[in-house]
C-alpha positions as CSV (number, residue, x, y, z in Angstrom):
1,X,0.0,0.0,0.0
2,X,1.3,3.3,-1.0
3,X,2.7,5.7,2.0
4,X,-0.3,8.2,2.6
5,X,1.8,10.7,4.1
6,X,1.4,14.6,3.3
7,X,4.3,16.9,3.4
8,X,4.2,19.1,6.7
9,X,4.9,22.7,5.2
10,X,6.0,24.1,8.4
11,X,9.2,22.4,8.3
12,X,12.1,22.0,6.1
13,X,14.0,19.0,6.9
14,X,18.1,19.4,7.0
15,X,17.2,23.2,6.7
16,X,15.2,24.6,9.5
17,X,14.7,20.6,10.9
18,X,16.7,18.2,11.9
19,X,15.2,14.7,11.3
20,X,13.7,14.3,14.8
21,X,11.8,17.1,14.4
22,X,13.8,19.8,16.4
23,X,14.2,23.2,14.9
24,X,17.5,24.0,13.9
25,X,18.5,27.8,15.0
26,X,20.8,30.2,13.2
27,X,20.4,33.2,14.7
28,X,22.6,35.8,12.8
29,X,25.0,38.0,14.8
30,X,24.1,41.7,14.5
31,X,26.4,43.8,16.7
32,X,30.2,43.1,17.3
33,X,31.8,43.4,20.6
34,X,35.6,44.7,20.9
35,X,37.9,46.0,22.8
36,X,39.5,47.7,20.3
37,X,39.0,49.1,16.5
38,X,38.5,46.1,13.8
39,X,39.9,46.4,10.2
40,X,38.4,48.6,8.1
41,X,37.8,52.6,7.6
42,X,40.2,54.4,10.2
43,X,37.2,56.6,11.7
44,X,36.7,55.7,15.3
45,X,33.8,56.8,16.7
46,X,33.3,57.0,20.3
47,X,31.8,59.2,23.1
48,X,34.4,61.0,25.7
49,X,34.2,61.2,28.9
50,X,33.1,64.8,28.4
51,X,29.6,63.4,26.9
52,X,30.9,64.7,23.6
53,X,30.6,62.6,20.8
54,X,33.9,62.4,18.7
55,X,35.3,61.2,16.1
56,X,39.2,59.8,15.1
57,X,40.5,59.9,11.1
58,X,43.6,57.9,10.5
59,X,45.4,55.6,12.1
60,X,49.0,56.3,11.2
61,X,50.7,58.0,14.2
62,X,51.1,62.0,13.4
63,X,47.9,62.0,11.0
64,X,45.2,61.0,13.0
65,X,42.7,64.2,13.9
66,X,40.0,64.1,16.1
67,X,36.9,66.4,15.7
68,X,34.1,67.0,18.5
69,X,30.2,67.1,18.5
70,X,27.6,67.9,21.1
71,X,25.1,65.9,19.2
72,X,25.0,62.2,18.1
73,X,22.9,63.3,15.1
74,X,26.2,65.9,13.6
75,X,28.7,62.9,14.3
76,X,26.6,60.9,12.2
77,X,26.5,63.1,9.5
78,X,30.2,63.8,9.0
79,X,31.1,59.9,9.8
80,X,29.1,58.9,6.5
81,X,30.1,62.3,4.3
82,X,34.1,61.0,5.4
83,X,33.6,57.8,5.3
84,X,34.3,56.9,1.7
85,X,37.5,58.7,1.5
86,X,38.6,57.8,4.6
87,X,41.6,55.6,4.2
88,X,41.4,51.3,5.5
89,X,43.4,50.5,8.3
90,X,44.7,46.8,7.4
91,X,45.1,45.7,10.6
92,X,42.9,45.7,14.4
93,X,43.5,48.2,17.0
94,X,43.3,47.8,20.7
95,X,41.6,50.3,22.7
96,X,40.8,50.5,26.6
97,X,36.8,50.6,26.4
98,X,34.4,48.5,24.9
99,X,33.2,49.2,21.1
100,X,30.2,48.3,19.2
101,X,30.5,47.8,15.9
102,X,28.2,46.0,13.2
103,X,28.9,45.3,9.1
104,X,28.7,47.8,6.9
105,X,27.3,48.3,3.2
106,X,30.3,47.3,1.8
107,X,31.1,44.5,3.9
108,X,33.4,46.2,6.4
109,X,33.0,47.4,10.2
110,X,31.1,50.3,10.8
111,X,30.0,51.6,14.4
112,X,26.5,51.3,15.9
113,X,25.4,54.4,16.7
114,X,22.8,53.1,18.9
115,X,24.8,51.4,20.7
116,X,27.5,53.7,21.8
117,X,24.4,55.9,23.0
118,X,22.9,53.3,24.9
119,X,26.3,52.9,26.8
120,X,27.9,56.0,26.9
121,X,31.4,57.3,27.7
122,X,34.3,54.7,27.2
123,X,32.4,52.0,28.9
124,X,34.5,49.6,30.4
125,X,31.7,47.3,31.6
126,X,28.3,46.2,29.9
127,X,25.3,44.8,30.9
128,X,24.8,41.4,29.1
129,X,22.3,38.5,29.7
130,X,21.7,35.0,27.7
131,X,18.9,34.0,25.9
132,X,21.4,30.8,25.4
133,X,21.7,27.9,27.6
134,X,25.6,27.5,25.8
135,X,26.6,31.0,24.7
136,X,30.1,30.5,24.7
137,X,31.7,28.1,22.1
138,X,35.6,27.7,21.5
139,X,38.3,26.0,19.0
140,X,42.0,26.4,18.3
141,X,42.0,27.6,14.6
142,X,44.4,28.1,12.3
143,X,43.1,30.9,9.3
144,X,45.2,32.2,6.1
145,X,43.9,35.2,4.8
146,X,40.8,34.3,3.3
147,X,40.2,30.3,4.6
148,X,39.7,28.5,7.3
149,X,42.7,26.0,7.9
150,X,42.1,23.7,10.8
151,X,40.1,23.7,13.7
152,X,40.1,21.6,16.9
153,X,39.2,20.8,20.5
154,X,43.0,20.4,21.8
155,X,42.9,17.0,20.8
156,X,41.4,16.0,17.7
157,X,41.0,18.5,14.6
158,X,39.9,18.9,11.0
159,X,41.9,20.4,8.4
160,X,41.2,21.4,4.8
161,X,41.7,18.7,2.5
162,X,44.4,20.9,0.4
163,X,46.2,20.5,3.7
164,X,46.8,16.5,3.5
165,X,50.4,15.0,4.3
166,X,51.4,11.6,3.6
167,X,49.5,8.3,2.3
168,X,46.8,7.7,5.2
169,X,45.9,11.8,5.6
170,X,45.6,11.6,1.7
171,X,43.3,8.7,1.9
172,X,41.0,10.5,4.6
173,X,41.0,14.0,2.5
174,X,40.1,11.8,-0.8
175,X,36.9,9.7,0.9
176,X,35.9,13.4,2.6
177,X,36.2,15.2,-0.7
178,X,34.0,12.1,-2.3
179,X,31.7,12.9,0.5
180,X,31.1,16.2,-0.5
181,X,33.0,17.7,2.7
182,X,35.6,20.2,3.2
183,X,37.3,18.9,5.9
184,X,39.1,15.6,6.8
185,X,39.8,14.4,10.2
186,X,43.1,14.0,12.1
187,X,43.8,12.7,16.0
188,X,46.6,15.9,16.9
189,X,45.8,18.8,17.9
190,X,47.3,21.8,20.4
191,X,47.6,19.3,23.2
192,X,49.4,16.4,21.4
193,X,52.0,17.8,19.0
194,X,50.5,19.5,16.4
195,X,53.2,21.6,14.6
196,X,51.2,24.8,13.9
197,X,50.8,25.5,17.8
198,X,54.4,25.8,17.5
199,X,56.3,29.4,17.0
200,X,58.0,29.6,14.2
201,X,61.7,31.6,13.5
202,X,62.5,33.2,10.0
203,X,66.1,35.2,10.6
204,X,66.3,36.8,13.7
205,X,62.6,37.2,14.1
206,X,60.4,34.6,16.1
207,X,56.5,34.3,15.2
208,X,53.9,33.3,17.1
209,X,52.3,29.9,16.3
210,X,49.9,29.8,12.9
211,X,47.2,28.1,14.9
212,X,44.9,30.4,17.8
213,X,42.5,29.6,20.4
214,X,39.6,31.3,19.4
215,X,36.4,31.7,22.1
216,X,33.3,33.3,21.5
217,X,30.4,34.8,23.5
218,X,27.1,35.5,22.2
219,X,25.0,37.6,24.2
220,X,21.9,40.4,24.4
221,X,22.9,43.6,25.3
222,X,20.7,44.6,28.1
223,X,20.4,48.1,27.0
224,X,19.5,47.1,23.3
225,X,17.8,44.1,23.2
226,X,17.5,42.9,19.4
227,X,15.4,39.6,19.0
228,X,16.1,38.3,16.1
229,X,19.5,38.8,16.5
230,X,22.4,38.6,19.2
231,X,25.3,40.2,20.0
232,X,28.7,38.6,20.0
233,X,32.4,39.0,21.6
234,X,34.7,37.0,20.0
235,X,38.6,36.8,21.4
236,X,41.7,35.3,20.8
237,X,43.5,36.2,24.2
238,X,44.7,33.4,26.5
239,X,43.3,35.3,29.7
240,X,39.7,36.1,28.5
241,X,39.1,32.5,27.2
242,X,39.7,31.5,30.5
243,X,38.7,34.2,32.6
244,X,35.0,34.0,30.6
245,X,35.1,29.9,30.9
246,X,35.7,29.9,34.7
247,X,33.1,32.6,35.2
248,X,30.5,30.5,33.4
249,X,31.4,27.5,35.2
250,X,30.7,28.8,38.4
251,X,28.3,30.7,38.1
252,X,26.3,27.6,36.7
253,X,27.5,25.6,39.7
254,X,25.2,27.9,41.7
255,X,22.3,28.4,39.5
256,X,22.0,24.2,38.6
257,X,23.6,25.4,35.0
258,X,21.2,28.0,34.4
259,X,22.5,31.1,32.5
260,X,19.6,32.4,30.8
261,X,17.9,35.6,32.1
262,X,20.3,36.5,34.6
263,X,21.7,39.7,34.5
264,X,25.8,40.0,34.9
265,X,28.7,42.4,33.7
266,X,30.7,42.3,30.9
267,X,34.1,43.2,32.8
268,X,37.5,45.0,30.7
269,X,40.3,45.3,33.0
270,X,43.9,46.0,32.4
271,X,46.9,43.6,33.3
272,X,50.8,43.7,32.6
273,X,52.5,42.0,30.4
274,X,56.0,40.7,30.2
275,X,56.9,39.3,27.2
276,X,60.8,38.6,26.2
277,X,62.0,40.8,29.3
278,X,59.8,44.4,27.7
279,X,56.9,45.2,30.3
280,X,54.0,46.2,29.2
281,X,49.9,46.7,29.2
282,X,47.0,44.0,28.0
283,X,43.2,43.8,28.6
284,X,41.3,41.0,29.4
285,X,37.6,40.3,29.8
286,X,35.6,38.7,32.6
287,X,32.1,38.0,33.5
288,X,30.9,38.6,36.7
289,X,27.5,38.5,38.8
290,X,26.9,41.4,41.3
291,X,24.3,41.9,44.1
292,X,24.0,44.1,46.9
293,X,23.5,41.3,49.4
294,X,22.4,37.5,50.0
295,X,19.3,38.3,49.0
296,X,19.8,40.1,46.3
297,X,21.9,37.6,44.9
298,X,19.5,35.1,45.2
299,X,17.0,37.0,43.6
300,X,19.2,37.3,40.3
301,X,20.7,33.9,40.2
302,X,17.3,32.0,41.0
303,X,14.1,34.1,40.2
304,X,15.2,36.2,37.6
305,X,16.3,32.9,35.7
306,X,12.8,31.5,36.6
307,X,10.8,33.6,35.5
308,X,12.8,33.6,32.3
309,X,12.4,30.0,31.4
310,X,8.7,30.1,32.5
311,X,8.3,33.1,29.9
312,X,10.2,31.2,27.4
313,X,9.2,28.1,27.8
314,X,12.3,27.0,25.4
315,X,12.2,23.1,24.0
316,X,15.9,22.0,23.6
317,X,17.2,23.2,20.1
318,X,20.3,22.4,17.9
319,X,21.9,25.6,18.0
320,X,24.1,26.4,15.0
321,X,25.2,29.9,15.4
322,X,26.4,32.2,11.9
323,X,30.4,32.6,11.4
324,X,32.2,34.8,13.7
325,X,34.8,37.3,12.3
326,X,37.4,35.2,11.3
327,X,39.9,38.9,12.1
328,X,39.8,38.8,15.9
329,X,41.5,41.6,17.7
330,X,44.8,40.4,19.6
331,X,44.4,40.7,23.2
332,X,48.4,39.9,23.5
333,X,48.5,37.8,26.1
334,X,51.5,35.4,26.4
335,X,51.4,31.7,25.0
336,X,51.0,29.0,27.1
337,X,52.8,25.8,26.3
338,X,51.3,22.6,25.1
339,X,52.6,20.5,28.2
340,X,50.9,23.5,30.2
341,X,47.6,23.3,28.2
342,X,47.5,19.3,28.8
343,X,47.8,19.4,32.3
344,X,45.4,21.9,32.8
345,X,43.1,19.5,30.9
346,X,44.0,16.3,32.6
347,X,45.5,16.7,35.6
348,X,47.7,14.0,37.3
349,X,45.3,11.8,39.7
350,X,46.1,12.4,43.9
351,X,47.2,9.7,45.9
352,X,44.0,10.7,48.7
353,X,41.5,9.6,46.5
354,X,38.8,8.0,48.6
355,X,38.9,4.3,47.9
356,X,36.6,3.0,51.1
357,X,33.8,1.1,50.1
358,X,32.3,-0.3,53.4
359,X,29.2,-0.2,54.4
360,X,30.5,1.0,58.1
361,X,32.5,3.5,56.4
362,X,29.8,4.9,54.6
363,X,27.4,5.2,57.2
364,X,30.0,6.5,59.2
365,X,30.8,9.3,56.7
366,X,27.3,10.1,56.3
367,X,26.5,11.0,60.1
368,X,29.5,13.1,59.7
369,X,28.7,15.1,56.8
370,X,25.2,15.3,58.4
371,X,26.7,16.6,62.1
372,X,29.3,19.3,59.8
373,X,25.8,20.3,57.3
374,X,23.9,20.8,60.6
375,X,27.2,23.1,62.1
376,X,27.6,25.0,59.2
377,X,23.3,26.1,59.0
378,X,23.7,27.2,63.0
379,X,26.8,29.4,61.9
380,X,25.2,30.8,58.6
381,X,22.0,31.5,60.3
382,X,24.1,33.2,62.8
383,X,26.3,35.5,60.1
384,X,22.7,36.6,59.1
385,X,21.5,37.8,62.1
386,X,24.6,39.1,63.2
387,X,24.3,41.1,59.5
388,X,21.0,42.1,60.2
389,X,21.9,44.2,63.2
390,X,25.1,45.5,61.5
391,X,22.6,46.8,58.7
392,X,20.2,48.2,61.2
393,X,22.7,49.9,62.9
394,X,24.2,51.2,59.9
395,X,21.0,52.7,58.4
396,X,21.6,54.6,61.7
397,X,24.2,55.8,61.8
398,X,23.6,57.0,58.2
399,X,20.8,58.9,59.4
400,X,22.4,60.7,61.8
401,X,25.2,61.6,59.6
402,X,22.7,62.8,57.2
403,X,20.6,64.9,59.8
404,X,24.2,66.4,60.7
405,X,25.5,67.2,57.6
406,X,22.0,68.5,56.6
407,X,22.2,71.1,59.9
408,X,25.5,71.8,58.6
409,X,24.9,72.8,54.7
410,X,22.0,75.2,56.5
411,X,24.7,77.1,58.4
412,X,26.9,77.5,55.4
413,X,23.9,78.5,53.2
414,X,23.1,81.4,56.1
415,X,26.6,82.8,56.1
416,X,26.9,82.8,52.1
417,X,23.6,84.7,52.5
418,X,25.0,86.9,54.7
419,X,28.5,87.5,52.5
420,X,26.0,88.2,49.4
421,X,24.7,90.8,51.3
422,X,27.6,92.1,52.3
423,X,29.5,91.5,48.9
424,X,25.9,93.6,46.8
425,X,26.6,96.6,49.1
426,X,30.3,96.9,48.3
427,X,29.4,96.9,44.6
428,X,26.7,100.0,45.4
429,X,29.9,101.3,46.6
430,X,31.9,100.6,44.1
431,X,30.3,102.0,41.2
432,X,31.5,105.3,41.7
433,X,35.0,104.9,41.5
434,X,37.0,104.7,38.2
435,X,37.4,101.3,36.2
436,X,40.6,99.4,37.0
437,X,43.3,99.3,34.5
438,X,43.1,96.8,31.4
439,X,45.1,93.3,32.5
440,X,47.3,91.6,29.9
441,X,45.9,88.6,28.4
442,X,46.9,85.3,29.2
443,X,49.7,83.9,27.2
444,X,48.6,80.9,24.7
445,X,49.5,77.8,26.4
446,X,53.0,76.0,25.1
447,X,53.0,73.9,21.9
448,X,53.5,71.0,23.1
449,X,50.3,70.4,25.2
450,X,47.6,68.8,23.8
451,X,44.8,70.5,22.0
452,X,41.3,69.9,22.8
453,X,39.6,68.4,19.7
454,X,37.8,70.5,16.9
455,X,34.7,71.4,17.6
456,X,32.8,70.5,14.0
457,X,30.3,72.4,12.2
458,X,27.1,70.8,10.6
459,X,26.6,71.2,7.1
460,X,30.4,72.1,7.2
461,X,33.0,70.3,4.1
462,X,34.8,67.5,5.9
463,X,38.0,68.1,4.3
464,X,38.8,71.1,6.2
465,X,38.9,68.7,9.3
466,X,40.2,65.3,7.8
């Protein structure tokens, strides 16, 4: 008998499906993340810590102006009426503050203007929160200009099948190119003596290895939520792969691995380097989770991630998430050896592992971990009260201060009164006598200090400026 089945025309199997049924998502990422300038036009565009808007031409040190605006809508104006001529900067630059930046007509970085205004002067912290159970995702990769190379887990890797050594990788890069695939398979990787996490020397000079961890983050900003769409930071550094792992990992030992709908900070901080005996300055990004108090803390972790999930209501989806910028900006953190990496991954078993197996043992252990869970409730329950008078006596003492200080701005306010007065009747007094003498103006400060920038003109031909 002939199969009666009808096509179901809400699904496209392999496309938006996978074959169990369960929607596939590729959510496209909308708004880049940095902590510095990607490639592109050299016309940085930020807001200073004076609330002016501004923006950089150039990149080359001795040519790069910088013109102000009081208004978002004027730096817009001049950023697109330069922005054709401006000239490409080949190459990424770091900067201390987060920028937000999202792909241009022509295929190249160009800022979001919304953005910036959402988060103001040289932020160096953002408000983030998932939508993703797994936001952050991670390879060592190894990229030529325009390809993807190899990419791995530390262990095992795929490389492009132009990339194939020796009979049996040959073999494995012919049945993968039958297959219709771009990749073949091989069992080394960072950990186990790949030769592209190597550095490599050419004269004098030494370069750092061809193949790069790579992390990435994919996020909501909290102050521009875009569904539809996500925001991503993607990074290269050593520090911030880790630093943003580690912070993920504990805070889902808390939450029973939930992430979604809990509010934390996206955290830039500066370290020093030392690299080849030269000191010098990196950045490296962190997540953290902050709250007042206990409660407060509580409230974030556990009912703010409630109610998300009831509002959501999410089945479990493949998640396939659109290609990151293959140009990451360099975070120029030191490299960490293999033998380092492999340890760090599996560490050497202790000799005090717990081999007892008893039955007395374990009933013996479990009275005791009872008789330390009960101790540990009496002194935590004490810590809370003993933090409930400290708070009560601090509110307190804030008061008072407050009712002081307040008694104390009143008697200042009467006296300036009082010299007003006094100060209005000398000027009566004044007004009779002759004008004082004409005082020299101020000499122009010396050529070397720096000069505020240009205030710009709307309307005005960008070429006088750039």
């Amino acid at each position: 008998m002939q199969n009666e089945a009808r096509p179901d025309h809400t699904k496209m199997f392999g496309l938006t499906h996978a074959l169990d049924g369960q929607p596939i998502v590729r959510e496209p990422k909308l708004v880049k993340v940095s902590i510095g300038q990607a490639k592109g036009r050299a016309l940085e565009v930020f807001i200073g810590r004076d609330n002016q808007w501004n923006i950089k031409h150039g990149y080359k040190k001795g040519e790069i102006k910088r013109l102000g605006f009081d208004t978002r809508e004027e730096a817009e104006e001049v950023y697109w009426k330069a922005y054709e001529k401006a000239p490409v900067c080949p190459y990424p630059r770091k900067l201390g503050y987060f920028t937000f930046n999202r792909t241009g007509p022509d295929g190249l970085y160009v800022p979001d203007f919304d953005a910036i205004e959402a988060h103001g002067p040289e932020p160096g912290e953002i408000d983030i929160v998932f939508f993703d159970p797994e936001p952050f995702s991670g390879q060592y990769a190894m990229w030529s200009a325009s390809e993807l190379k190899c990419k791995g887990d530390g262990c095992n890797a795929e490389r492009v099948i132009t990339m194939a050594e020796g009979p049996e990788q040959s073999a494995l890069a012919k049945q993968a190119k039958d297959e219709g695939k771009k990749f073949f398979p091989v069992n080394v990787c960072w950990t186990n003596g790949c030769q592209y996490q190597l550095e490599t020397k050419k004269g004098n000079k030494t370069y750092p290895s061809l193949c790069k961890p790579s992390g990435d983050l994919t996020f909501q900003l909290c102050h521009k939520i875009t569904l539809g769409g996500s925001a991503f930071f993607h990074t290269g550094g050593y520090r911030s792969i880790s630093q943003i792992f580690s912070s993920l990992y504990r805070i889902k030992m808390v939450t029973g691995n939930r992430l979604a709908g809990i509010p934390l900070k996206l955290i830039l901080k500066q370290f020093k380097t030392n690299n080849d005996g030269k000191a010098g300055t990196a950045y490296g990004v962190s997540l953290e989770l902050r709250a007042s108090d206990v409660e407060d803390l509580q409230k974030k972790m556990l009912s703010q991630g409630r109610e998300f999930w009831a509002i959501a209501n999410q089945d479990v989806t493949h998640q396939i998430d659109a290609p990151a910028d293959n140009a990451p900006i360099e975070e120029g953190d030191s490299q960490m050896p293999a033998e380092a990496m492999a340890a760090e991954f599996y560490p050497t078993e202790g000799d005090d592992e717990e081999s007892a197996t008893e039955s007395d043992k374990v009933e013996e252990k479990t009275v005791s971990a009872t008789e330390v869970l009960a101790e540990k409730l009496k002194k935590e329950k004490a810590k809370q009260k003993a933090a409930s008078k400290l708070k009560t006596e601090l509110k307190d003492s804030l008061e008072k201060k407050a009712k002081e200080k307040s008694e104390e701005l009143a008697e200042q306010l009467d006296a300036a009164l009082v010299k007003t007065a006094e100060q209005e009747k000398e000027a009566v007094a004044a007004q009779t006598e002759p004008p004082p003498a004409k005082q020299e103006e101020e000499p122009p400060p010396p050529a070397d200090e720096e000069a505020p920038p240009t205030q710009g003109k709307l309307g005005t031909d960008t070429e006088q400026y750039f």
